[in-house]
C-alpha positions in Angstrom: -28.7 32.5 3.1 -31.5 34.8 4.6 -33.5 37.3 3.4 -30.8 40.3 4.1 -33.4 42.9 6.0 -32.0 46.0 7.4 -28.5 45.3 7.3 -28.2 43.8 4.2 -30.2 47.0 2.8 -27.2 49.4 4.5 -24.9 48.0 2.3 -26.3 48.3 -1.1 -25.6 51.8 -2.3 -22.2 50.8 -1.5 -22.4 47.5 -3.2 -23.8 49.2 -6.2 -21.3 51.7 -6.2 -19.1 49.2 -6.3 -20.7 47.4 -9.6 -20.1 50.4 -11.6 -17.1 51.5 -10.3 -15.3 48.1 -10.2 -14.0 48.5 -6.6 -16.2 46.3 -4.0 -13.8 43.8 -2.4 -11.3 43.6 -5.4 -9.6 45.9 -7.2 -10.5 46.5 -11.0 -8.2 44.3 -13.8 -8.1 44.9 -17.2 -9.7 42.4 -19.5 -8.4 39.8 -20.9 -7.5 38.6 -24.6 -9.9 35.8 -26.3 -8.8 32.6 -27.7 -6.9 33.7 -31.1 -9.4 31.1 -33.1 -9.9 30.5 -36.0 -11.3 34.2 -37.4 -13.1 32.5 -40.2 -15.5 30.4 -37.6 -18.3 31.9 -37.5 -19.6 30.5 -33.9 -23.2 29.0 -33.7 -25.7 31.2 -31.2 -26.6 28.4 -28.5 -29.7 26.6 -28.6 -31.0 24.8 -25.9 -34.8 23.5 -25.0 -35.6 21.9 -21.9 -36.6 18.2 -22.3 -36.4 17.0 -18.7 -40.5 15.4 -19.0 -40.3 14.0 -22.7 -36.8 12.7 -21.4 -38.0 11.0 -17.9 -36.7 13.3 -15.2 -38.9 14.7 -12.9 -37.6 16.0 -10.0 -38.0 18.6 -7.1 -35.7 19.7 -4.1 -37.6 21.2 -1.7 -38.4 21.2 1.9 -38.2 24.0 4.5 -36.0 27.0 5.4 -32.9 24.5 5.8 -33.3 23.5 1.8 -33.0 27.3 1.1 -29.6 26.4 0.4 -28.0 23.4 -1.3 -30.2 21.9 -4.1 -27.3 20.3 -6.0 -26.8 17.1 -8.0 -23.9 14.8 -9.3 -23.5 14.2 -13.1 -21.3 10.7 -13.7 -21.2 7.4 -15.2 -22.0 4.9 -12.8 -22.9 1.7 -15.3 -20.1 2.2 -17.7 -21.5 3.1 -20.8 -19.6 6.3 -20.8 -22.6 8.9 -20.5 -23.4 10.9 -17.5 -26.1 9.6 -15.2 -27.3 12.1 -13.0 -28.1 11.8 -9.0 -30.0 14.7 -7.8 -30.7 16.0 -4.3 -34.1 16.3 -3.0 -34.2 18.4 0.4 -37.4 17.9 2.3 -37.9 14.9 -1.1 -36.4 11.9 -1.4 -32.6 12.4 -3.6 -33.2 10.3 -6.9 -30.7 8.6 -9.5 -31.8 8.6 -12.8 -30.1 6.4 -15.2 -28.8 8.0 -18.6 -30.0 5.9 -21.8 -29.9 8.1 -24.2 -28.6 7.6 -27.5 -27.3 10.3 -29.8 -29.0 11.4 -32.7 -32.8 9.7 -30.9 -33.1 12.2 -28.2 -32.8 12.2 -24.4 -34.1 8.9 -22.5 -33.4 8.7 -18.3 -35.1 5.9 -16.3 -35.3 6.3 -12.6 -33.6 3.7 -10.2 -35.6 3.2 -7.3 -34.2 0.4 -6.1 -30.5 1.0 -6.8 -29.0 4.1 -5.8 -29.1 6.2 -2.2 -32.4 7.7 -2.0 -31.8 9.5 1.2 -33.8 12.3 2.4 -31.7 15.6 4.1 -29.3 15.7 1.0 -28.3 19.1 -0.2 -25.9 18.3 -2.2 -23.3 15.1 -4.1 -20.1 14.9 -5.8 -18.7 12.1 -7.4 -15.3 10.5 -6.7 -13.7 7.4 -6.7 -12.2 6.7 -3.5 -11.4 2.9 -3.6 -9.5 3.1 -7.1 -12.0 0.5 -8.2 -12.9 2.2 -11.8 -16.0 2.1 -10.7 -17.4 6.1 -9.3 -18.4 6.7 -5.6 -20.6 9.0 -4.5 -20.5 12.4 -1.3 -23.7 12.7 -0.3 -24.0 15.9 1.5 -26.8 16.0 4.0 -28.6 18.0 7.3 -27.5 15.9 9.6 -25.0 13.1 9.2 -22.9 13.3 5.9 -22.5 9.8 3.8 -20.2 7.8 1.7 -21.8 5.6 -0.7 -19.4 2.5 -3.0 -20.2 2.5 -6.6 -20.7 -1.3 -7.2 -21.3 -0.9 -10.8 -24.3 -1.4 -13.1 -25.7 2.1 -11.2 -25.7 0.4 -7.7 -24.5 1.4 -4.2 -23.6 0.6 -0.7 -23.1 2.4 2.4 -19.1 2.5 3.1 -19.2 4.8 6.3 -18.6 2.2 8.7 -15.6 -0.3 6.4 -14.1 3.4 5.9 -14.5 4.9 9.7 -15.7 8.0 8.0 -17.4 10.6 10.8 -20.3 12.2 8.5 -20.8 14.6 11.7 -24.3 16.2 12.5 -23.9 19.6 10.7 -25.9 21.5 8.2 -23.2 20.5 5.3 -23.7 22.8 2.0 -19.9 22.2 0.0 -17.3 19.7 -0.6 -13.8 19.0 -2.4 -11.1 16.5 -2.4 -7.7 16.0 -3.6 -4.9 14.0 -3.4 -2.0 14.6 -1.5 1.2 12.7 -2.1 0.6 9.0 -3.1 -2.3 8.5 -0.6 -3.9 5.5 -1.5 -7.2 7.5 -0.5 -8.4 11.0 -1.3 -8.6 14.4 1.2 -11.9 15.3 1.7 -13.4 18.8 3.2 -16.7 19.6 3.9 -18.0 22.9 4.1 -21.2 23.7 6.9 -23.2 26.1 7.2 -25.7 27.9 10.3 -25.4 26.2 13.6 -29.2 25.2 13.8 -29.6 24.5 17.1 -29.3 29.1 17.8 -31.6 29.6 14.7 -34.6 31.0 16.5 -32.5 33.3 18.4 -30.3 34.6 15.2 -33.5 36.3 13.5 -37.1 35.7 13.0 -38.3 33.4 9.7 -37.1 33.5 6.4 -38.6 36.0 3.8 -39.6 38.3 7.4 -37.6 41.5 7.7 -34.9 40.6 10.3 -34.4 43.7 12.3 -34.3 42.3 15.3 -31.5 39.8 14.1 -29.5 38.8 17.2 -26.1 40.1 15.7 -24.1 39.4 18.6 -24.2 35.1 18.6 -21.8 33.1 16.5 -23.3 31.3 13.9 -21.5 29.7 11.5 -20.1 26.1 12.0 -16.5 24.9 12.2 -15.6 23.3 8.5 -13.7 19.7 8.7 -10.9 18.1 6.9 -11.0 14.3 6.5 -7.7 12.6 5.7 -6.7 9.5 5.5 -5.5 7.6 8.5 -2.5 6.4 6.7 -0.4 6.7 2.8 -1.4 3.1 2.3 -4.5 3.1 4.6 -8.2 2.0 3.2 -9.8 4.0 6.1 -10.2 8.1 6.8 -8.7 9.6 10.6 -10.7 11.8 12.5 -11.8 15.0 10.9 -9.8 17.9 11.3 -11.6 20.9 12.6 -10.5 24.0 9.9 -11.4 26.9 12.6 -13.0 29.3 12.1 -15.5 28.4 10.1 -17.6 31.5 8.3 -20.4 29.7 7.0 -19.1 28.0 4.2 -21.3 27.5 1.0 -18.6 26.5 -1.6 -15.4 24.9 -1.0 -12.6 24.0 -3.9 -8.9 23.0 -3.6 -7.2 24.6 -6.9 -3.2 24.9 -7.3 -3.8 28.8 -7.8 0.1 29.5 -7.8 0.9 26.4 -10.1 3.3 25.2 -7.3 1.9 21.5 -7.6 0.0 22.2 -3.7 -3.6 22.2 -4.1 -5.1 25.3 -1.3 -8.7 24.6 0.1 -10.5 28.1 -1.1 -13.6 28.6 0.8 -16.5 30.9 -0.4 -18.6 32.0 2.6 -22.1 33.8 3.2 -21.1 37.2 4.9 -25.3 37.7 6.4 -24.1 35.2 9.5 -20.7 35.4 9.7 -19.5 38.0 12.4 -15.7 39.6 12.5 -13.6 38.9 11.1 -15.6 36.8 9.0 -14.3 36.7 5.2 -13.3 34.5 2.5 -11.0 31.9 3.2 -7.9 30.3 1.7 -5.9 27.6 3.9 -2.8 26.4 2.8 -2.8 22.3 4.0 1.2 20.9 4.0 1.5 19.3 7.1 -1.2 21.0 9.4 -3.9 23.3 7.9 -3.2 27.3 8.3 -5.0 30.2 6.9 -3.7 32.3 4.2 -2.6 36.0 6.1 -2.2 39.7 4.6 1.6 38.9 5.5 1.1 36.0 2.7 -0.4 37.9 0.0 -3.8 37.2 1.1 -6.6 40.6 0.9 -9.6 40.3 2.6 -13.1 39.7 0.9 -16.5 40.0 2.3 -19.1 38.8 0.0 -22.8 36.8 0.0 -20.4 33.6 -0.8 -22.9 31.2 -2.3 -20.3 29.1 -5.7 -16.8 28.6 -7.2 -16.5 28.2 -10.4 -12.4 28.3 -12.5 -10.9 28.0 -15.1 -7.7 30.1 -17.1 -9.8 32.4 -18.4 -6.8 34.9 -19.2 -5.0 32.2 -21.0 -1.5 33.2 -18.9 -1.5 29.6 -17.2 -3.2 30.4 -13.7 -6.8 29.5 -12.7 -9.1 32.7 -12.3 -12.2 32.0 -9.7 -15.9 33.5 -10.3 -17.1 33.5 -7.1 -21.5 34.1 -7.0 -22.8 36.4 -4.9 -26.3 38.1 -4.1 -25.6 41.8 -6.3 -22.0 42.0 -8.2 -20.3 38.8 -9.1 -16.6 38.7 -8.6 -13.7 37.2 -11.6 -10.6 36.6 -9.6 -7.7 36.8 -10.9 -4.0 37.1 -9.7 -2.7 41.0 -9.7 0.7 40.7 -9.6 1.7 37.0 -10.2 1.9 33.7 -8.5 5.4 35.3 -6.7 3.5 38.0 -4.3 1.4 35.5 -3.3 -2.5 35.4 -3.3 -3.1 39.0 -4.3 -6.4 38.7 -6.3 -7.7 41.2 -8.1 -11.4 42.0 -9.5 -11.9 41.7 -13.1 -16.0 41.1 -13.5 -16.5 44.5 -14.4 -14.3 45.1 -17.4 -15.2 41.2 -18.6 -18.6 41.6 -18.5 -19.4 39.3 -15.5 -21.2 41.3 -12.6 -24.7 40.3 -13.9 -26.0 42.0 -10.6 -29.6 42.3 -11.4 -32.0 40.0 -13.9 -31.7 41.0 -17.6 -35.3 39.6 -18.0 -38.3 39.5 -16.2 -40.4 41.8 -14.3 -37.9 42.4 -11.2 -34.8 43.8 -13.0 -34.8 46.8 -10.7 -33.9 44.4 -7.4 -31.1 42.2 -6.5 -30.3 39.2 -8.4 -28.9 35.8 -6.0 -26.3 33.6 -7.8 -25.6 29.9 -6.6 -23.7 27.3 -9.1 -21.0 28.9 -11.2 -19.6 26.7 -14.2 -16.9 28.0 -17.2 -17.4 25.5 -20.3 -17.1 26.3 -24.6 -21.2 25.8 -25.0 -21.0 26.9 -29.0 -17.7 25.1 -29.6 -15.9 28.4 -30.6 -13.1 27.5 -28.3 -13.9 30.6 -26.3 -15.2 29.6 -22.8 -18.5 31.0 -21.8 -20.0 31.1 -18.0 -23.3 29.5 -16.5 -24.7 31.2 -13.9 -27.5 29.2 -11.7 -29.9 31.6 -10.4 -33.1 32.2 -8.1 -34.7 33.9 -5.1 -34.2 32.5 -2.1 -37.6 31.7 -0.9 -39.5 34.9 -0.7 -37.4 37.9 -0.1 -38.7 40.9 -1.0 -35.4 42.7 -2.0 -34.5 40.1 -4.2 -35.6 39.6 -7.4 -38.5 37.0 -8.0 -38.3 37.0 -11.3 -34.2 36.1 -11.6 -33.2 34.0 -14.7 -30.2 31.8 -15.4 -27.5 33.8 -17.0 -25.6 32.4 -20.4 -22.7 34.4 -20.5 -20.9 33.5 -24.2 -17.1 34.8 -24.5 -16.5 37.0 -27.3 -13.0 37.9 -29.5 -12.1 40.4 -27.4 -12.5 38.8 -24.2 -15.4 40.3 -22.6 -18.8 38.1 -22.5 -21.9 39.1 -23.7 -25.4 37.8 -21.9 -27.3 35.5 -24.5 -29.4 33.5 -21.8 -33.1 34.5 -22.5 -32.7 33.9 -27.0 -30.8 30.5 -26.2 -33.3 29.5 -24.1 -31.5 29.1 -20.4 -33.0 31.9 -19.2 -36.1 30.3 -16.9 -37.7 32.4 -13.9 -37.3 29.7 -11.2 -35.6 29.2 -7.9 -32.6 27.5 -9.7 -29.9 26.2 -7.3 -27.1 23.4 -7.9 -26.2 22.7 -11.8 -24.0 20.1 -14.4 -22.6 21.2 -17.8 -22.5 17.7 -19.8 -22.6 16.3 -22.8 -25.4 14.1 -22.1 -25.7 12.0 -25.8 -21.6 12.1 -26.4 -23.0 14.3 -29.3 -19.9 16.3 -28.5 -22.4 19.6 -27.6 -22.4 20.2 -23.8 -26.0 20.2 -22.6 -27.0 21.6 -19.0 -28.6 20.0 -16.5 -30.2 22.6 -13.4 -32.1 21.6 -10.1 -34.6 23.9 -9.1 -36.4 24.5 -5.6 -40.1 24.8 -5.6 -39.7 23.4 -9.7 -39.0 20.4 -12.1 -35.5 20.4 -12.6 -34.2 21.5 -16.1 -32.8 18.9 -18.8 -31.7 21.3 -21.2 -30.3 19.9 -24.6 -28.0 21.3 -26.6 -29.6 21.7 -30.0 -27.6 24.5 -31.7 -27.8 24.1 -35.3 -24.0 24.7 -36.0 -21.1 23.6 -33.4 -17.0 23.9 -33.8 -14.7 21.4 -33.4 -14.5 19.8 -30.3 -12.3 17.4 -28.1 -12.8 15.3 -25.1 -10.7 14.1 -22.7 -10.9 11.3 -19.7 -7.6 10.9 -17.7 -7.0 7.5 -16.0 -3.3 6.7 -14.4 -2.2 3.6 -11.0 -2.3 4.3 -7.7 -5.3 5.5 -5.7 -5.8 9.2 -7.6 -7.1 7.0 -10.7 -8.9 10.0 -12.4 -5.4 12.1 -12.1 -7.2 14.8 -9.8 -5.2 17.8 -9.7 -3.8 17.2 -13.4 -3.7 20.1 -16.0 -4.9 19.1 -19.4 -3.1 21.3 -22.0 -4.8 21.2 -26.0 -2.8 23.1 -28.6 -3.7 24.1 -32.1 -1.9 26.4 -34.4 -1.1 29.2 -32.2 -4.0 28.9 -29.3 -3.4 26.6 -26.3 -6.4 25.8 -23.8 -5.7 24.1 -20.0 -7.9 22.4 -17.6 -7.4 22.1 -14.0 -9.0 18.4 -13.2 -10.4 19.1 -9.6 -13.6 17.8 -7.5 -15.9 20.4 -5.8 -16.8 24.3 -6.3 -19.9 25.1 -7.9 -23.3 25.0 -5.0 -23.3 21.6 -3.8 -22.8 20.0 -7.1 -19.9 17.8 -8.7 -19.3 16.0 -12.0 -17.1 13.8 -13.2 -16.6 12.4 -16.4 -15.3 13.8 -20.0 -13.2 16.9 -20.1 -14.8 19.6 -23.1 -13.0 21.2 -25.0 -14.3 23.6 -27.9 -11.6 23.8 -31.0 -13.7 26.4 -32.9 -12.3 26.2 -36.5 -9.3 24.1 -35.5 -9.6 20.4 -36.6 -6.0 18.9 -36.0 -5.3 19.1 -32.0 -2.2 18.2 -29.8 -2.7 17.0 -26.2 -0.4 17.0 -23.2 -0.8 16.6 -19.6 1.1 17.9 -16.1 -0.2 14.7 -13.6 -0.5 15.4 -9.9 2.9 14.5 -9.2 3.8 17.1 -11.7 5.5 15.4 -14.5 4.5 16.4 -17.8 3.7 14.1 -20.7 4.5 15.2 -24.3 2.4 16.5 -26.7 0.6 13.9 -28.8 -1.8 13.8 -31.9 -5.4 14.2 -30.2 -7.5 15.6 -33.7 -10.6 16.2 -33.4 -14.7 15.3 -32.6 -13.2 12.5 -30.5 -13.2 11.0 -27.4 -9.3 10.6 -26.2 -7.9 9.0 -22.7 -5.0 9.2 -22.3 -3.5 6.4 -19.5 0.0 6.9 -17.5 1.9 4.1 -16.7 5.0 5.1 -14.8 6.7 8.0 -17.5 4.6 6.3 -20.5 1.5 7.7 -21.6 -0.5 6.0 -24.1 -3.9 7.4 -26.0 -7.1 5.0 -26.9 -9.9 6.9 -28.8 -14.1 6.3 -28.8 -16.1 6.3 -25.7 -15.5 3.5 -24.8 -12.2 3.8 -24.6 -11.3 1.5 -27.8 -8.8 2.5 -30.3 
């Protein structure tokens, strides 16, 4: 996004009006309830140092005004040893794959493949997938310019699949993606998200980090989005894209079954600075041919500084909430009055503690703070979910703050979140972008992995002296959707119940793929069940605890294997 000038600075008395009063763009929602853990857990304070040099990993996304967005990575096992290997992009720099050998209790290792992976210049952004139904992950490489499909050969090698699969990477500036499933497509729906039509850049507004006064408000910007689907239910190649009109400058883009109905919806967070009216959010429904969500539907118009999607049930009534970033107040939405009226969202970051509108560190806490990647996870094992926040100034702009570190927001009993970034050691004062919450040693501890412009990125181990319980879980079932994409993962002891949506896309131009996490706190005897994509549920099983499960469909029988490897 630019540096918001003039018109930017009209809105922020309102926009801090609205922080306060809970009112910008949403209306306010009560908190929610915690996790009913275990009460005699006492939950470990995080502790994370960053290892990226000692571990291997230096890496860099830079490059000019263009690379002022994107910066994002994809965290998944491409040579089958069950840890997350982690492809980063580079902007203006080469993108790099570095190879994850780490073993647990000897520290992080990564060795770079130069000679093995897409090292593509242009990339803003990946996200793994497996397209083929080969067991072996693929790779979305988001670029300026022509957008690419790489085949995951195996042992952490690739090759270019645009041509086999008739795939159109266009020639846009591409900043989000997502796929699905629909049906029993042997192949997955993809949609990618652009961004600023280049080619009127010079006549939009002067530089970035200049004050843009003389901003040509009157041009249309922003880029049509596109849908990809394939050409057939049994086809091995994609149809022409589908133009998803109008576009609003997308910067995150995530199909979620918000209503539970079993239809995943394409949600589309957007940067309001280019977008003219009536620019907003989006949300397009996609059976049979795609249509926007209307206010006759449910649907309430939201203008924000769009920049990440992050969900997960955070209320614990069975729906996904969404934490969409945002330059200043931060929304949590959540539905207002049920999945029946339809996509009525309301605003619940200010009673749950999520708004973090300006830096809680730092020498710049009186100006704006600018949030990119968004990710919910259980980082202490308490089996309350907490919420990552990727931070940092766009380039140079003044009104934003410098000095803007990563927030660590850790859930507490009675639902709200409490920052805890700067004492655990997240809290770093660069241009952070794209981000990965993984557990990169199968230590069961998620660790988090950041890119940064202008900076190394950020290996940051998990090192907290005292952790909960903890399961995780891989799906795998026949057909093309392999990984079970647009499955709910349900974990149950005594009286609590977590759920996972399993979808691919959200956060800033950065995917993962992998283990699903889930902290147990004090519980040590779990139950497991899934709802699959095609909506049938699975009973609930034995699943313990501080293990790996995955759980495998075959027709209406589910069976469990345990380890990492998958062995019983």
């Amino acid at each position: 996004m630019a540096a918001p000038s003039a018109r930017l600075r009209r809105f922020l008395f309102i926009v801090f009006a609205g922080v306060f009063a809970g009112v910008f763009a949403y209306s306010l929602a009560p908190v929610a309830r915690a996790a009913a853990t275990d009460l005699n857990f006492t939950p470990a304070q995080p502790r994370f140092e960053n290892v990226a040099l000692e571990a291997g990993v230096e890496h860099v996304y830079g490059g000019s005004w263009e690379h002022f967005t994107g910066g994002g990575m994809a965290a998944f096992d491409c040579d089958g040893d069950s840890d997350p290997d982690l492809f980063f992009a580079g902007g203006g720099n080469p993108a790099q794959l570095f190879r994850n050998d780490s073993r647990r209790g000897e520290g992080l290792s990564f060795t770079r493949l130069s000679d093995a992976a897409p090292s593509d210049r242009a990339v803003t952004g990946a996200y793994p997938l497996d397209f083929d139904a080969d067991g072996k992950m693929d790779l979305a490489v988001l670029r300026i310019g022509e957008n690419r499909l790489y085949r995951g050969l195996g042992n952490c090698r690739f090759e270019a699949a645009d041509e086999q699969l008739r795939f159109n990477g266009g020639n846009e500036w591409t900043t989000a993606f997502s796929a699905t499933w629909e049906g029993d497509n042997r192949m997955p729906t993809m949609a990618f998200g652009n961004y600023v039509d280049r080619a009127v850049w010079d006549a939009i507004h002067t530089a970035f980090g200049t004050d843009n006064q003389n901003r040509n408000s009157s041009l249309n910007t922003c880029l049509d989005n596109y849908l990809v689907r394939p050409a057939g239910a049994t086809a091995d190649r994609f149809a022409a894209p589908i133009a998803l009109t109008p576009g609003f400058c997308a910067l995150s883009i995530l199909f979620s079954d918000w209503d539970r109905s079993g239809k995943r919806d394409l949600r589309i967070s957007n940067d309001q600075y280019y977008y003219l009216p009536p620019g907003e959010e989006q949300l397009w429904h996609l059976a049979g041919e795609p249509a926007l969500y209307s206010p006759e539907d449910g649907w309430q118009s939201v203008n924000i500084w769009g920049m990440g999607i992050a969900t997960h049930d955070v209320t614990g009534d069975g729906y996904p909430e969404y934490f969409l970033t945002n330059m200043m107040a931060n929304k949590l939405a959540t539905l207002g009055n049920g999945a029946a009226a339809g996509p009525r969202f309301v605003n619940m970051a200010g009673s749950a503690g999520v708004v973090a509108p300006r830096p809680y560190a730092g020498s710049d806490q009186d100006k704006v703070s600018t949030a990119w990647h968004a990710q919910f996870a259980d980082l202490n094992n308490d089996g309350l979910v907490d919420l990552f926040i990727a931070k940092g100034n766009v380039d140079e702009m003044e009104e934003g703050a410098i000095e803007d570190p990563n927030n660590l927001l850790l859930r507490q009993q009675d639902g709200s979140f409490q920052e805890v970034g700067l004492r655990a050691g997240v809290g770093n004062m660069d241009r952070s972008r794209g981000a990965a919450l993984v557990d990169l040693d199968l230590d069961g501890r998620l660790d988090i992995v950041v890119v940064n412009r202008r900076a190394n990125a950020e290996i940051l181990h998990n090192q907290s002296d005292e952790s909960g319980h903890w399961l995780q879980v891989a799906l795998h079932q026949g057909g093309g959707n392999v990984n079970a994409i647009g499955a709910w993962i349900e974990v149950r002891a005594e009286d609590e119940i977590w759920r996972q949506e399993v979808v691919i896309g959200g956060g800033h131009a950065s995917g993962q793929s992998g283990w699903h996490h889930f902290g147990l706190g004090g519980e040590d005897d779990a139950e497991i069940r899934v709802q699959w994509p095609d909506g049938m549920w699975s009973a609930w099983q034995p699943a313990g605890s501080d293990r790996f499960i995955t759980l495998t469909r075959d027709g209406y029988t589910v069976s469990a294997t345990f380890g990492p490897g998958g062995a019983s």
